[in-house]
N, C-alpha and C positions, 0 to 999 in steps of 0.2 A: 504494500500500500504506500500510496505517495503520500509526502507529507506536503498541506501549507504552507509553501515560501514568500510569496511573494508581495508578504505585507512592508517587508522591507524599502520595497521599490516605491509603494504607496503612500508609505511615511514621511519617504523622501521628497516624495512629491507635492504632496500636501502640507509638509514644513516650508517649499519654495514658495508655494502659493500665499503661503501666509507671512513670510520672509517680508517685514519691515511695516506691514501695516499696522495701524493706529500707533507708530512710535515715531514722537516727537522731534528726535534728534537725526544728525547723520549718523551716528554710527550704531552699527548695529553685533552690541554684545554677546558675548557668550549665554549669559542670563536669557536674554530677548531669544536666542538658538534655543535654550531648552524650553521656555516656556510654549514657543512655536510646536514644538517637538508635543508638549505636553495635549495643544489644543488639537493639533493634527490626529495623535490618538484619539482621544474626546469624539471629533469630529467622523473617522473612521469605524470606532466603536458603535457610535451611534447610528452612523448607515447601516450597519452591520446588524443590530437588534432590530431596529425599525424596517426593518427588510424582509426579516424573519418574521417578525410580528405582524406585518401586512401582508404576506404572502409575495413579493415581489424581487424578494430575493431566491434568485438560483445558482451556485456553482459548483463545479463537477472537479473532481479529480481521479486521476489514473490508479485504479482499483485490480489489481492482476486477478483477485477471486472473482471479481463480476463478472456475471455473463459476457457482459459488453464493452466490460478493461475498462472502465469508467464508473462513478458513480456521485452522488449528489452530496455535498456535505454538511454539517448539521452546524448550526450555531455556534456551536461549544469547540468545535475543532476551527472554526473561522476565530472566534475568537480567541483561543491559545494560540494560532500561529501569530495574530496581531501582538499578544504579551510577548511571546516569544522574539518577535522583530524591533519591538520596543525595548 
């Protein structure tokens, strides 16, 4: 069974997105990196539940015992690989 990776990439992306906004100053700290870091989670976590809980999330990974080498993954393994990337 595959594991969950690729929350890493998400995190990353979602820290860039968030990279410098509502901060006052030019520079942009270490501190302001992690808090960014922190709301990206937040932000990811929350799609993540809210997904599941409407029905409108779906994603699959490569499962060698399924019929179909694939299979649909469940909330709780979505969100350990997010801890885990975090």
């Amino acid at each position: 069974m595959r594991e969950i990776d690729n929350y890493g990439n998400e995190l990353a992306k979602g820290t860039e997105t968030l990279k410098g906004q509502g901060k006052s100053g030019d520079t942009y700290s270490f501190s302001d990196e992690a808090e960014d870091y922190v709301r990206a989670y937040g932000n990811l976590y929350d799609e993540i539940v809210q997904g599941y809980k409407n029905g409108t999330r779906e994603r699959y990974v490569e499962d060698e015992t399924s019929e179909k080498g694939y299979r649909k993954t469940t909330m709780e393994e979505e969100l350990k690989g997010l801890d885990k990337a975090f």
